[in-house]
Each structure stands twice: as structure tokens, then as C-alpha cells.
N, C-alpha and C positions, 0 to 999 in steps of 0.2 A: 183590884190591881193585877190580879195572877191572870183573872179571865183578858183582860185587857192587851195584857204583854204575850198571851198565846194568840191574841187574835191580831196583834200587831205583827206575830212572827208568822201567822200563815200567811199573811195577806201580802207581806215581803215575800215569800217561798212562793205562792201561786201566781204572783208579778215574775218571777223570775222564771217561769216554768212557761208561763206562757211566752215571754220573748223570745225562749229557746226553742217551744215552737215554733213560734214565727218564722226564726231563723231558717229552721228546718222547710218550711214550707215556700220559703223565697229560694231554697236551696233548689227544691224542687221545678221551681218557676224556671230559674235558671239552667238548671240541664236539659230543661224542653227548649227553652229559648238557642240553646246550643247546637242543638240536633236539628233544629228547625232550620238556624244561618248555617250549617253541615250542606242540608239538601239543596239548598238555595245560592249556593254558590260564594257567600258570604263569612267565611268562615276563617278560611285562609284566602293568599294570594293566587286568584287565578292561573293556570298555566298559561293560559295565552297572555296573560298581562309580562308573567314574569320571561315567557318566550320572546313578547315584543321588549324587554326593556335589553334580554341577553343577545338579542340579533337572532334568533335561531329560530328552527321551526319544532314541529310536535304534533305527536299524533292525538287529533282531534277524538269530541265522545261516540261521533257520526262515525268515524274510520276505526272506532273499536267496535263497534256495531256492528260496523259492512265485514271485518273479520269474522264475528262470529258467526256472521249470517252465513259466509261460507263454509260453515262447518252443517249447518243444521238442515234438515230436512225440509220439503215444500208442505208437508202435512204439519210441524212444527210450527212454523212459519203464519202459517193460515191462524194459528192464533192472536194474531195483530188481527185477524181481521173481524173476528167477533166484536170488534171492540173493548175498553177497560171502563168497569165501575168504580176506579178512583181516578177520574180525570179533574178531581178540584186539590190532587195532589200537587200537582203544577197549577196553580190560580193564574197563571199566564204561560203559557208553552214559548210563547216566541218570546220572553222575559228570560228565561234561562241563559245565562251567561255564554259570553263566545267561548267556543268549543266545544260545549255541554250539546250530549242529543239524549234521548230518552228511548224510552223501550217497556213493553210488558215483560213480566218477569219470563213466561214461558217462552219466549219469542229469545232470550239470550240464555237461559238453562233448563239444563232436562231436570224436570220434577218426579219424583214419585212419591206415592203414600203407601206407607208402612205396612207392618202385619202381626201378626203375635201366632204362634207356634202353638199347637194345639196344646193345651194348660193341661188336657186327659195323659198324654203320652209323657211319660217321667224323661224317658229318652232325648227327649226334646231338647231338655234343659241340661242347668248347671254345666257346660261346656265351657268352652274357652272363649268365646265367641262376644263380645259387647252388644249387645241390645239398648234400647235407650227407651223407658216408657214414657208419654206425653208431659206426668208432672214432672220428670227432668229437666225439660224446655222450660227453663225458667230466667232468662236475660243472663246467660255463663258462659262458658266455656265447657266441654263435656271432658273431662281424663279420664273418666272410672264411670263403669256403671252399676246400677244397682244388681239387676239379673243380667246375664249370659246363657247362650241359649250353645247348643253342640250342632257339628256339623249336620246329623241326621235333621236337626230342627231347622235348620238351612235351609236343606234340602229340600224337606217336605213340607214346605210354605212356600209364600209368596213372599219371605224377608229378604230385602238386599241389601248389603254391603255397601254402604256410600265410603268415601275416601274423603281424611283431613280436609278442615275446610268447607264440610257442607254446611247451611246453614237450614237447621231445623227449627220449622214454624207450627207451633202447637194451634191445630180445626178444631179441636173440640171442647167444648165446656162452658158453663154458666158462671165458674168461678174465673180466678185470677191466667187460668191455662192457655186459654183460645187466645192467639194474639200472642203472645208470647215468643221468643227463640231464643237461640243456642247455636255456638258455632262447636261442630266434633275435632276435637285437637286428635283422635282415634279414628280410625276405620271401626265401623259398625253398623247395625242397622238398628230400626226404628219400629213402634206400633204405630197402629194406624189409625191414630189421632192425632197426629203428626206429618207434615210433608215436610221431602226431603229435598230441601234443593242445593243442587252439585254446582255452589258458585267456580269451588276449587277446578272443575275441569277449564275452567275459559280465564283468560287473563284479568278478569275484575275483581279487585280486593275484597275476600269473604268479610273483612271485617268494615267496610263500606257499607254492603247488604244488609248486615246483623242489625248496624245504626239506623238504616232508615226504617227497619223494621219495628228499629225501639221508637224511635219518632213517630211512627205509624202504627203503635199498640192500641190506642182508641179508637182510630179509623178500622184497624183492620177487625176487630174486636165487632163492629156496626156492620161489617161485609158480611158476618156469619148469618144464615138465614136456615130456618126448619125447625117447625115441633117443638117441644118442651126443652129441647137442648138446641140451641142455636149455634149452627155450625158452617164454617169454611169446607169448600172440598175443592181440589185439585182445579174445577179450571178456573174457578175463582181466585185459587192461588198464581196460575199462569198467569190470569188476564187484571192480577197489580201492576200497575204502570208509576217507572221508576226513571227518577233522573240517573245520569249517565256523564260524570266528566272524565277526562282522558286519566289513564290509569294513576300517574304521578302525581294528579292533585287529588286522588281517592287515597293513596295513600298519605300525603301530606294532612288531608282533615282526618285519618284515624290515628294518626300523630296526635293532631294538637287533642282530638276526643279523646283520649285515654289518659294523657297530660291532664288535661282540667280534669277531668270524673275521677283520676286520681287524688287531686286536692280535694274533690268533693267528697270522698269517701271517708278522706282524714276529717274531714270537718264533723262530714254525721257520726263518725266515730267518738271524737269528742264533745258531741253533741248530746249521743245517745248513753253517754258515763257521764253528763253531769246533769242529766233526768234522773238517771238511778241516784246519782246521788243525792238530790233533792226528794226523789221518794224516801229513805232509807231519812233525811233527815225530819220529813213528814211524820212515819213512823214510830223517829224516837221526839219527836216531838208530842205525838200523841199519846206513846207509850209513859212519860213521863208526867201528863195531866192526868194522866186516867190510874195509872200505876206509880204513884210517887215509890220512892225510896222506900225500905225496913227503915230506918233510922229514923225518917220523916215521919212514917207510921207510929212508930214507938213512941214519940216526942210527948 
């Protein structure tokens, strides 16, 4: 009877553990599905829809484009012409919504990749200075970093200074790293397993770029090529080719994305407190067949 009634109370416990799994895994399904209708135009109401319903016009993705283009260099530029190794990111280019145009990353922002300050020279460090090492880049926000590096360490590297709003994309690693970013709510610099790209300089919502990059952590994660450690480098990060809608409905979809991935947070939140508590009742469920009571022992 006793064997019985614990085998009837796991068998309820690991019925309920796995549905909360589940949960958790359709959770998952969902904020890819979300990030997916983000890139694709699908998400919120098009600018041009809500342009034609208000009588007014807007600046198309094509005419944020041709803006930035006149800011950039012809050496710049010429990385459109390499061509892009994610061209099945748009499965139809001419499918892209009215007013949407596209673009390679390096062709609308200046990239660089980072650097780390000689480890030998103590000088270097502990400054004032924000530095950001690659496992930082982990799908956040940056306020604080772990090391800071001092003016001489500045100086005497190749680190630069990126400004609020870059979005930093982790090249390097066989774990959870490569593929990865982070937006700098900070001025600071980066190692260089890490590129740094200055969406902030140009009028495209940083928090636009971060998203597609999170929708794009398995593709870009397949782009890394080389050796035992499979890695991204700089013009593979230029020549990502990225949709492009006019600035108002980039900020409209990291509205509604932060909106949902906020409910979705609450949910794995409570999600991930009543697995503990299902362990913790496993535990004392087990702890009581195996360890009955003093009193029960005495009997």
C-alpha cells in the first residue's frame, strides 16, 4: 500500500513537471515565432499601411538607406559588393513589406573588433574606464562591467571607445558566446572576440539590430568558420544582410518585443519556482520513504 501511494505521488509530480516543461518549451517556440514576424514585417502595423489609412507620407527603409549612404565612405560602401552569406535571411527580397529596403550590416554601420590591453603591464588596468569581455555579450543590456581598463591601457592598445547604443556581437566560441549580443547602455570598449557595431551613430533603432540579431543566434552562430574554435570575423559581420523598415515602425516592433518578452519573463519566472518547488517536494517525498520519522522508527 505505502509502495503504491509513493509511486502514485511521483507519477502525479513527474506528470506535472513535464507539462511545465512543455510550457516552458512552447514559451520558447513563441519568442522565436515573434522575432521572426519582427523581421518580416508582421508584427505590428506597417508604416505605410498606417501612412495610407492617416493621408500622409514617411520616410521609406530605401530613403534611410540613401541617408546613410551619404554619410559613408566609397571604400565602405564597396561592401555591398562582396556580396552577403545570409541571403536566405529574406526568403524573398521583393516580399519585404512596402517601405522596407535592406542593407549589409557594414554598408549602414562602422564595425570594429576589440582588443585587450596587455594582461603583463598592471598599468593597464583597474582604471576607470569600462571594458566589456566577450562572455558579457550575453542577449543584455551592458551598465557595469566586470574589468576597466585606465587611460594608459587606452592608449597603448588598439581599444576603442564605442558610444551608448552599440550593439556588441560575440565571433568567438564553441559554447553559448559566438552569436550572441548586447546593447552598451555605457561608453566603453570591447576584447576582441567581440565586434562592435555603432548602430547608435546613424538613425536606426539599436534595439531593432540587437532583435534581429537574437532571431539570428543560430544562423549567425553557422556563419562562424575556422579550426577547432569556429569563429565570425569582421567582414563576415559587415556582409550580414539585414532588413530595414523606416525608423517609426523599428521603433513600434521594439515596443511591442519588450511588451511580450516581458510577459514572457513573468511566466518563466513562475515557471521556474514551481519546478523548484516540485523538486523540493520530490525530495521531501523521498526523504520520507527512505527516512521515515524518530517516532515511526521507535514504534
Amino acid at each position: 500500500m505505502i509502495v503504491a501511494e509513493f509511486e502514485k505521488q511521483f507519477s502525479r509530480l513527474d506528470e506535472a513537471v513535464a507539462n511545465l516543461k512543455r510550457v516552458k518549451a512552447n514559451l520558447k517556440r513563441y519568442k522565436a515565432s515573434v522575432l521572426k514576424a519582427a523581421v518580416e514585417g508582421r508584427l505590428v502595423p506597417t508604416e505605410s499601411e498606417l501612412a495610407s489609412k492617416e493621408g500622409r507620407s514617411y520616410e521609406t527603409g530605401e530613403q534611410l538607406l540613401e541617408r546613410t549612404r551619404l554619410t559613408r565612405s566609397k571604400r565602405q560602401l564597396a561592401i555591398r559588393a562582396v556580396g552577403s552569406d545570409n541571403e536566405d535571411v529574406l526568403e524573398n527580397r521583393d516580399a519585404l513589406p512596402q517601405g522596407w529596403s535592406s542593407a549589409t550590416i557594414g554598408e549602414v554601420f562602422n564595425v570594429y573588433v576589440g582588443a585587450t590591453p596587455s594582461r603583463a603591464e598592471r598599468s593597464y588596468w583597474n582604471g576607470e574606464i569600462p571594458w566589456v569581455s566577450s562572455g558579457e555579450v550575453s542577449f543584455c543590456r551592458i551598465r557595469s562591467t566586470r574589468e576597466r581598463i585606465s587611460e594608459a591601457g587606452l592608449v597603448n592598445s588598439s581599444v576603442r571607445l564605442h558610444p551608448k547604443g552599440t550593439v556588441l556581437l560575440g565571433m568567438i566560441g564553441e559554447g553559448k558566446t559566438r552569436g550572441q549580443v548586447a546593447i552598451l547602455d555605457i561608453e566603453a570598449g570591447n576584447n576582441q572576440n567581440a565586434a562592435a557595431i555603432r548602430v547608435s551613430e546613424t538613425d536606426v533603432v539599436p534595439e531593432y539590430v540587437y532583435y534581429f540579431f537574437e532571431k539570428e543566434y543560430e544562423a549567425t552562430r553557422r556563419r562562424g568558420s575556422g579550426g577547432n574554435q569556429p569563429a565570425l570575423n569582421k567582414a563576415r559581420v559587415q556582409s550580414v544582410l539585414f532588413p530595414i523598415p523606416p525608423v517609426a515602425e523599428q521603433t513600434r516592433i521594439v515596443t511591442e518585443l519588450e511588451y511580450r518578452f516581458t510577459l514572457i519573463r513573468g511566466i518563466e519566472t513562475q515557471l521556474d519556482a514551481n519546478l523548484q518547488r516540485a523538486e523540493r517536494m520530490r525530495q521531501s517525498l523521498l526523504s520520507s520513504a527512505f527516512f521515515p520519522s524518530k517516532m515511526e522508527t521507535n514504534r
